[in-house]
N, CA and C of each residue as an Amber inpcrd file, in Angstrom:
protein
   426
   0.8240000  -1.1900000   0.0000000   0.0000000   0.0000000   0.0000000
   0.8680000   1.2540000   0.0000000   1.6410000   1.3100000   0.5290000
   2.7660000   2.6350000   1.1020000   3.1950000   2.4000000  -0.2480000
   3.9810000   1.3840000  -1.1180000   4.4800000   1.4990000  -1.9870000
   3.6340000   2.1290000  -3.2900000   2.5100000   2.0510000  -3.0520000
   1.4260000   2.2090000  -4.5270000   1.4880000   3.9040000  -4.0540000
   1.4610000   4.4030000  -2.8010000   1.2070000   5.6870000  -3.0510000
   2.5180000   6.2430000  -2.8630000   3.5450000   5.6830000  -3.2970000
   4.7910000   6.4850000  -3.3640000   4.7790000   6.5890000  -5.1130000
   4.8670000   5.5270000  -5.5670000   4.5320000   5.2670000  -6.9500000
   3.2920000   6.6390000  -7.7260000   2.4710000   6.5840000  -6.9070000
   1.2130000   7.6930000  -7.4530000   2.0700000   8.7910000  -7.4270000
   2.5440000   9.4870000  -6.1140000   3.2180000  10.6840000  -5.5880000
   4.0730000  11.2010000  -7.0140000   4.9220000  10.0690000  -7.5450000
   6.2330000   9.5590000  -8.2480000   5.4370000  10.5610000  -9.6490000
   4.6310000   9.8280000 -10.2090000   3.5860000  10.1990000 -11.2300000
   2.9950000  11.0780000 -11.2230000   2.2690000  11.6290000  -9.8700000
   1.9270000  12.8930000 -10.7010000   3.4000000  14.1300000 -10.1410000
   3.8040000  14.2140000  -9.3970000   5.0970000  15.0300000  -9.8860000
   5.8620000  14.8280000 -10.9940000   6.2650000  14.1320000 -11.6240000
   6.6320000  14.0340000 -12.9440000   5.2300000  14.5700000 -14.0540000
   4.5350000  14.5200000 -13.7850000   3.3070000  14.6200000 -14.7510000
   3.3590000  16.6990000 -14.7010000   3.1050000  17.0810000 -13.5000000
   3.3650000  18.1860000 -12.9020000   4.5200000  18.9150000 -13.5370000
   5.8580000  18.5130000 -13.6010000   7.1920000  19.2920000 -14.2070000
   6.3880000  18.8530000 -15.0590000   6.4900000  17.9460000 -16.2030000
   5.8550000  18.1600000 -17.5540000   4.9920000  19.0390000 -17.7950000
   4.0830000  19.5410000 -17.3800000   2.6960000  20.2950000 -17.5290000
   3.2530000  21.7880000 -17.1740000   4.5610000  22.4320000 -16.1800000
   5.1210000  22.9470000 -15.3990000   6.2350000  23.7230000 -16.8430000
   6.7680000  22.6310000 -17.6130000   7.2550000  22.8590000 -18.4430000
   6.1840000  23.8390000 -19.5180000   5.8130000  22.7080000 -20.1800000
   4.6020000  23.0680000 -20.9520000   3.9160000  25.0370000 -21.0530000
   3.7340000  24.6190000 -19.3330000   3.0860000  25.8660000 -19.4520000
   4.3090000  27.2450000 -19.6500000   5.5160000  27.0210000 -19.1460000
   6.2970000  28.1620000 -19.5120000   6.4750000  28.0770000 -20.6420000
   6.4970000  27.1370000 -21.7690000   6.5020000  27.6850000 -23.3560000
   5.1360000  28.4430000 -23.4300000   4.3560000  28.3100000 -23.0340000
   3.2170000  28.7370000 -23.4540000   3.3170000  30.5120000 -22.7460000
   3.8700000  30.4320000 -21.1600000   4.0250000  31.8460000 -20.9430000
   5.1400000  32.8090000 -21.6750000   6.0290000  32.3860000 -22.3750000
   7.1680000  32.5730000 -22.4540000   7.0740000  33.2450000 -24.1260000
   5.7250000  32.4890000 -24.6750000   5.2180000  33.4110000 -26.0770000
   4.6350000  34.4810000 -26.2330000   5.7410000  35.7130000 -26.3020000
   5.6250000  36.8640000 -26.5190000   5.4110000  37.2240000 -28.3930000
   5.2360000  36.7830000 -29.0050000   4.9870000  37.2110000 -30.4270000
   3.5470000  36.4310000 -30.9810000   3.0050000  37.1340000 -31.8600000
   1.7580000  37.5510000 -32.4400000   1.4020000  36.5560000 -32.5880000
   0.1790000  35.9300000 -32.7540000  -0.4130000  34.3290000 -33.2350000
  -1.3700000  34.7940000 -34.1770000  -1.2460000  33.7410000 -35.3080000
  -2.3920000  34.0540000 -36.5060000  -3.4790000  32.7600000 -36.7360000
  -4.4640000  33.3210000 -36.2270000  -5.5430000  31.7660000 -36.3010000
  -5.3950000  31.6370000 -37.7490000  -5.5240000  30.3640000 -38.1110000
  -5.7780000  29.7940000 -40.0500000  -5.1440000  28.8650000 -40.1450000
  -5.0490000  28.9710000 -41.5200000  -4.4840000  27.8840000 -42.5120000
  -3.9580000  28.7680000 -43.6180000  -2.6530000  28.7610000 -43.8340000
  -1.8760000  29.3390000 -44.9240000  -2.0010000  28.4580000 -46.2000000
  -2.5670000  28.9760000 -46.9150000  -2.3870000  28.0490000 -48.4430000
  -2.1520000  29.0700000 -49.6110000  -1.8110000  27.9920000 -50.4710000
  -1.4530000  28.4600000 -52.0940000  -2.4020000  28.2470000 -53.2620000
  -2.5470000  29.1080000 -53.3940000  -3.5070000  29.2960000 -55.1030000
  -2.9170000  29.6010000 -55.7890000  -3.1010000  28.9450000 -57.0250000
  -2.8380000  28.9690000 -58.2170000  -3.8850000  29.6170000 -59.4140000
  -3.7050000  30.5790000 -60.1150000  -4.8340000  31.4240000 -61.2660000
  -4.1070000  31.7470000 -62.3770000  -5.1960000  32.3520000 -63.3750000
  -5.1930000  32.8510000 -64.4440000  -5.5160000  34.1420000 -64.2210000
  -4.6260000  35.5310000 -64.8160000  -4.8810000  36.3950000 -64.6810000
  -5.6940000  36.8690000 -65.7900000  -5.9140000  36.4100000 -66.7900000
  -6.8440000  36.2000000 -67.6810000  -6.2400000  37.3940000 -69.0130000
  -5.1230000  37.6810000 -68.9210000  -4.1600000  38.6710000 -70.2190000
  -3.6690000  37.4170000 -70.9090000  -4.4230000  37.5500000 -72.2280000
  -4.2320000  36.5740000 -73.8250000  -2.2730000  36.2040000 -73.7450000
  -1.6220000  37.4970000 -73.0040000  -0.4090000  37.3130000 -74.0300000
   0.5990000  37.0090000 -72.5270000  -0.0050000  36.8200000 -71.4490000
   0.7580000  36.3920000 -70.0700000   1.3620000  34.4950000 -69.9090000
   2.0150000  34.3490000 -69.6000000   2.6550000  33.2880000 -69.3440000
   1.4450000  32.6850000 -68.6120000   0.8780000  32.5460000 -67.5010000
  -0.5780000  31.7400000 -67.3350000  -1.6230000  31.3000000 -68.5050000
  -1.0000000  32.1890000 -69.1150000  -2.4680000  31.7870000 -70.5310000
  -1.3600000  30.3270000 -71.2960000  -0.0900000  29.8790000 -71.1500000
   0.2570000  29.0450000 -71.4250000   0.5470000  27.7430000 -70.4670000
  -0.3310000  27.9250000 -69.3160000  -0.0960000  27.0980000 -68.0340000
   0.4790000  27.1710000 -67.2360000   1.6520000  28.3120000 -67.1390000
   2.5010000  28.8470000 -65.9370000   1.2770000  29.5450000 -65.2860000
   0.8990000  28.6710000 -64.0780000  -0.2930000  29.5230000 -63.5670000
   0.8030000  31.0700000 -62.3150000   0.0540000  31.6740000 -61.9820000
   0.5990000  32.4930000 -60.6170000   0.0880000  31.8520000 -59.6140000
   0.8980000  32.3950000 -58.6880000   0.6050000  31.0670000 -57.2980000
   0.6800000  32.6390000 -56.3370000  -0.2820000  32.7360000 -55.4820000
  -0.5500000  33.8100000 -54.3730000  -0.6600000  33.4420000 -52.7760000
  -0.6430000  33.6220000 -52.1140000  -0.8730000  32.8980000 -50.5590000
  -2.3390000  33.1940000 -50.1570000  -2.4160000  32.7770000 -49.3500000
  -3.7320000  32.9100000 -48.6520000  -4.3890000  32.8590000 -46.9760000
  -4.7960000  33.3340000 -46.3480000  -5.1430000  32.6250000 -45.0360000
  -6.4610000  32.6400000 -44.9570000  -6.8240000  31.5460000 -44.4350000
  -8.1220000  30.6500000 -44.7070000  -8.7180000  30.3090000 -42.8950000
  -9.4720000  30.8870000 -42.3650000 -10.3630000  30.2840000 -41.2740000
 -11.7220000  30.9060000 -40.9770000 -11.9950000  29.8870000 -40.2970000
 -13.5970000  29.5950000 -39.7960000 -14.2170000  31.0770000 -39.4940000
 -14.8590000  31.9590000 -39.4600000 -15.3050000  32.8220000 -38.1660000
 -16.9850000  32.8510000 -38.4390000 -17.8610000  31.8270000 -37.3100000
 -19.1710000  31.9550000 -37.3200000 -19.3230000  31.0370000 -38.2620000
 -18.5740000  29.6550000 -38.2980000 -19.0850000  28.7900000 -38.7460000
 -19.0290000  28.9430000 -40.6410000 -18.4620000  30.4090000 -40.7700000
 -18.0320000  30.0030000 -42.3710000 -16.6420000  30.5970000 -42.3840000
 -16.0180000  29.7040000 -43.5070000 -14.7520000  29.9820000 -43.8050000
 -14.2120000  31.1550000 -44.5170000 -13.6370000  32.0170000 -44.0400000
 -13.4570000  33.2960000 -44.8400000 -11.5270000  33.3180000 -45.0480000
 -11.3710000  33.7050000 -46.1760000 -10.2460000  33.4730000 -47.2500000
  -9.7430000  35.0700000 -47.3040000  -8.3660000  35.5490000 -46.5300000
  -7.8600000  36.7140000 -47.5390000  -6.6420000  36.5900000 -48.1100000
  -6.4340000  37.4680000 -49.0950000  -5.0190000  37.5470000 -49.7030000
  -4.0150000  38.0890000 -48.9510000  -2.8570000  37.4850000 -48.9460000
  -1.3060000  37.2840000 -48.0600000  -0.7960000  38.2600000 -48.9630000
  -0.4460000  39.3180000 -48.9320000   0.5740000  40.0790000 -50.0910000
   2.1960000  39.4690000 -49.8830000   2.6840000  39.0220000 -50.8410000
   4.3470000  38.5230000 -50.6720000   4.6960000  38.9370000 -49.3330000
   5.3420000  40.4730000 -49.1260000   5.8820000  40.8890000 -48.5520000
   5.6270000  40.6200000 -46.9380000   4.0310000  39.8300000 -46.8810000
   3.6840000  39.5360000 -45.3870000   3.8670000  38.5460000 -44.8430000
   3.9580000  37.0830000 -45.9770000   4.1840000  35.4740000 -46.1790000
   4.8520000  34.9370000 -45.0380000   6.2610000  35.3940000 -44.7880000
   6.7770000  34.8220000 -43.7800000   6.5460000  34.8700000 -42.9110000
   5.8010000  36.2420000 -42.3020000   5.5800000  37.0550000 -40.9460000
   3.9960000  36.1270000 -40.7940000   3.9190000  35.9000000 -41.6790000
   1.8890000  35.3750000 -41.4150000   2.1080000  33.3840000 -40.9360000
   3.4310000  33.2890000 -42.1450000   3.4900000  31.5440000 -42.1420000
   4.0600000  31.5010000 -40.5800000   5.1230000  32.4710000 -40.4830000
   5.0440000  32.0880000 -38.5890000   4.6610000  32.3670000 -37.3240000
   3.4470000  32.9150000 -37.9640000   2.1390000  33.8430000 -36.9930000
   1.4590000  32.3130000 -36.8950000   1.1790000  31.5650000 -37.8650000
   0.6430000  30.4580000 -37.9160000   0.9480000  29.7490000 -37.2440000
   2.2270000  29.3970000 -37.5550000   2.8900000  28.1050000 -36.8540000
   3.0270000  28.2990000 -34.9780000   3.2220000  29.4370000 -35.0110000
   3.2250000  29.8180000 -33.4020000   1.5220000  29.7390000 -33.0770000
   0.6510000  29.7020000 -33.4670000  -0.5160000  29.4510000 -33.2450000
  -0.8100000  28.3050000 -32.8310000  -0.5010000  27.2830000 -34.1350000
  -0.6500000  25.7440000 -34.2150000  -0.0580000  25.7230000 -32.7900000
   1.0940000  25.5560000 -32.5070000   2.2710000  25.1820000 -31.5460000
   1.8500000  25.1490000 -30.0870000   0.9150000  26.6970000 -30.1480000
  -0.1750000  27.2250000 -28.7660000  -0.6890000  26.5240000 -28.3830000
  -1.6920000  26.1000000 -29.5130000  -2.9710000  25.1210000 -29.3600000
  -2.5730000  23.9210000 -28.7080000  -1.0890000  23.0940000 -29.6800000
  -0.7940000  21.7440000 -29.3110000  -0.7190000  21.8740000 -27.6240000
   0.1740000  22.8760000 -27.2550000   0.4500000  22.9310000 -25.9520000
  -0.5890000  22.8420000 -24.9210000  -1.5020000  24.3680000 -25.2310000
  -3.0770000  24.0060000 -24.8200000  -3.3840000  22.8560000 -24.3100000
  -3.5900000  21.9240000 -24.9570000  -4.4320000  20.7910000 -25.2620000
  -3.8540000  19.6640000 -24.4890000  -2.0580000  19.8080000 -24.2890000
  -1.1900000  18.9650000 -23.8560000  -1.4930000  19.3040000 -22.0870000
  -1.6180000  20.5250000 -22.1810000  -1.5150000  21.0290000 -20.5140000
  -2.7960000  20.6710000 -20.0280000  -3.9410000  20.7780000 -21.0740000
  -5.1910000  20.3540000 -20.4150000  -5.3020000  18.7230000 -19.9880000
  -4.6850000  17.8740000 -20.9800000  -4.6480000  16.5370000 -20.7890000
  -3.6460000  16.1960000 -19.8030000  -2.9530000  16.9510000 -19.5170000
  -1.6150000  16.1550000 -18.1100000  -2.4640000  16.9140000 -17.0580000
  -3.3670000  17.9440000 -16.8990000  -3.6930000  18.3400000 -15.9860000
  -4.9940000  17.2330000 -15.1870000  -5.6450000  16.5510000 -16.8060000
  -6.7380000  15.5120000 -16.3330000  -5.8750000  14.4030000 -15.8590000
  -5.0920000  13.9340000 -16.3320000  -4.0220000  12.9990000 -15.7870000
  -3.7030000  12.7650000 -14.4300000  -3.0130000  14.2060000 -13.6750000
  -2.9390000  14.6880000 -12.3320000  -4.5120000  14.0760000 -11.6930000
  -5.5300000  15.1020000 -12.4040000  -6.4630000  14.7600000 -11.4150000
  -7.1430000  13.2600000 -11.1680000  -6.5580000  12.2950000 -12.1080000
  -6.6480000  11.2390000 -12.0620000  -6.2340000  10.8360000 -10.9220000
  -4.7880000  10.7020000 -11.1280000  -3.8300000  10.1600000 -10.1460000
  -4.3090000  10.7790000  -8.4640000  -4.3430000  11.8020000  -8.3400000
  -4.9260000  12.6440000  -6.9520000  -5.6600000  12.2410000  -6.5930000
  -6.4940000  11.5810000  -7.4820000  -7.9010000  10.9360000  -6.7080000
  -8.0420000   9.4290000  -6.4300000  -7.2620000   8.6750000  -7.2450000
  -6.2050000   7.3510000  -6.9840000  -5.5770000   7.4820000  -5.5670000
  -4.7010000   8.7360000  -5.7240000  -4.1610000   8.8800000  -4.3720000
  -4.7920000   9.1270000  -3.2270000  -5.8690000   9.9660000  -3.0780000
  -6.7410000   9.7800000  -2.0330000  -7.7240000   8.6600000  -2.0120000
  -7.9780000   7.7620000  -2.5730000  -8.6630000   6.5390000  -2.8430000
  -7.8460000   5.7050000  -1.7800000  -6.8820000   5.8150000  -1.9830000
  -5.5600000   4.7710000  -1.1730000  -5.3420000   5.3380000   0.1400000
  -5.6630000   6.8900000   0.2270000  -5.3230000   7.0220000   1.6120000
  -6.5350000   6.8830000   2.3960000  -7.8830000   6.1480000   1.7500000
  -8.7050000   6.4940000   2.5190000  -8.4220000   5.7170000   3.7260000
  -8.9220000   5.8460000   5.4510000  -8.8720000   4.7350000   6.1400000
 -10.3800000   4.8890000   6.8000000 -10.6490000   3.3150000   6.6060000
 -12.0900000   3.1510000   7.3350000 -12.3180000   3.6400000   8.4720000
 -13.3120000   4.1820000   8.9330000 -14.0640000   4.5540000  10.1410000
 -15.0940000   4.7520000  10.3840000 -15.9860000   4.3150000  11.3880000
 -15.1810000   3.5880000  12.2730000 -15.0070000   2.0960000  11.7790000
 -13.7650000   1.0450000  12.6000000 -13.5310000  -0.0320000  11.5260000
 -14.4850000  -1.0800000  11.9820000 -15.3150000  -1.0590000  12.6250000
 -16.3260000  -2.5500000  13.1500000 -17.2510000  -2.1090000  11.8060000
 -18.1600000  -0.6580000  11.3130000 -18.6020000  -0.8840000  10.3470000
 -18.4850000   1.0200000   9.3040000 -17.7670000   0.9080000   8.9220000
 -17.0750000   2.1940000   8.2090000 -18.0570000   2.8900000   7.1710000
 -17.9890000   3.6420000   7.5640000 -19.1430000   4.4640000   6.4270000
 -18.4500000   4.2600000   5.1910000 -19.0040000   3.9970000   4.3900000
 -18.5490000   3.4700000   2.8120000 -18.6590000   4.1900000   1.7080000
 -17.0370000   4.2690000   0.6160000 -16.7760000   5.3350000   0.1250000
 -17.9900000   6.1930000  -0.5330000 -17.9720000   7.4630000  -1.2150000
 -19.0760000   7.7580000  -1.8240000 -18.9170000   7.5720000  -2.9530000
 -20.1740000   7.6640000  -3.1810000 -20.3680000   7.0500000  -5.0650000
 -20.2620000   8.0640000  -5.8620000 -20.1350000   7.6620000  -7.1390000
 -19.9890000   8.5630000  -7.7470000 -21.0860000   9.2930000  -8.6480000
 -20.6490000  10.8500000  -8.7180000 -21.8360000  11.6080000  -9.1410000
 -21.9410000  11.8520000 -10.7230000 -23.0620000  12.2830000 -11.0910000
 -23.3540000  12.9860000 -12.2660000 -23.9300000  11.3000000 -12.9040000
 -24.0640000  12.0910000 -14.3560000 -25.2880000  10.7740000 -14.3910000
 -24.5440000   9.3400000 -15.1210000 -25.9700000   8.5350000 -14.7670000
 -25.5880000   7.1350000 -14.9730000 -25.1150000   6.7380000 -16.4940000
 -24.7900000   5.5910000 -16.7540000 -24.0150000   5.5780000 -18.3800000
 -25.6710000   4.9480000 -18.5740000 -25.9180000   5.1980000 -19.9380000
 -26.8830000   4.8670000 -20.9790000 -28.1250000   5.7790000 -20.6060000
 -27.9060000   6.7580000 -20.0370000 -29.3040000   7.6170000 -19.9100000
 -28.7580000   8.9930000 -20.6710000 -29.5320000   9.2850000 -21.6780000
 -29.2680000  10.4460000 -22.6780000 -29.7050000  11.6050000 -22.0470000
């Protein structure tokens, strides 16, 4: 028993620096984030005597996301491309983290409650009030 909750202890402090970590990349991002999706289009500028009118299409950037459930598309001018492609990527990167800190944090509260599971001790022990059940609702009721 002593050994299972040294083992728990073990786990979620390690779980903890991980999440501990985590979150200082996440405090530690001081530059701009760009919600989307960077993509490339390809067109016809539609001049008879332009290199596209022979299949060299032009290729333009784009950033592409959701707002209110429809997808809205603007044009990247060259000169913004890099500054936008790593507005992006520092976005993406956010999110992953996000998502990482939220899941080691359910993790923890796993283990914490494992761990107090183990420390419970009966009382009184001739007939011990018995653990409580658990709340919120039953499985198969919609």
């Amino acid at each position: 028993m002593k050994n299972t909750k040294s083992k728990l202890r073990k786990k979620i402090q390690a779980l903890e620096e991980r999440r501990g970590d985590r979150l200082e990349q996440v405090l530690s991002q001081n530059q701009g984030l760009i919600r989307g999706y960077l993509g490339t289009r390809a067109r016809v500028c539609g001049n008879p005597g332009c290199r596209c009118a022979r299949g060299e299409l032009h290729e333009s950037k784009y950033l592409s996301a959701a707002v209110d459930g429809v997808t809205r598309q603007v044009h990247v001018p060259k000169r913004d491309e890099v500054e936008v492609a790593r507005g992006v990527e520092r976005y993406r990167r956010f999110q992953e983290l996000r998502a990482e800190i939220a899941e080691l944090g359910e993790e923890v509260l796993g283990l914490v409650k494992e761990l107090g599971e183990t420390l419970l001790k009966p009382y009184p022990e001739k007939d011990p009030i018995p653990p409580a059940k658990k709340r919120g609702r039953k499985p198969g009721r919609g």
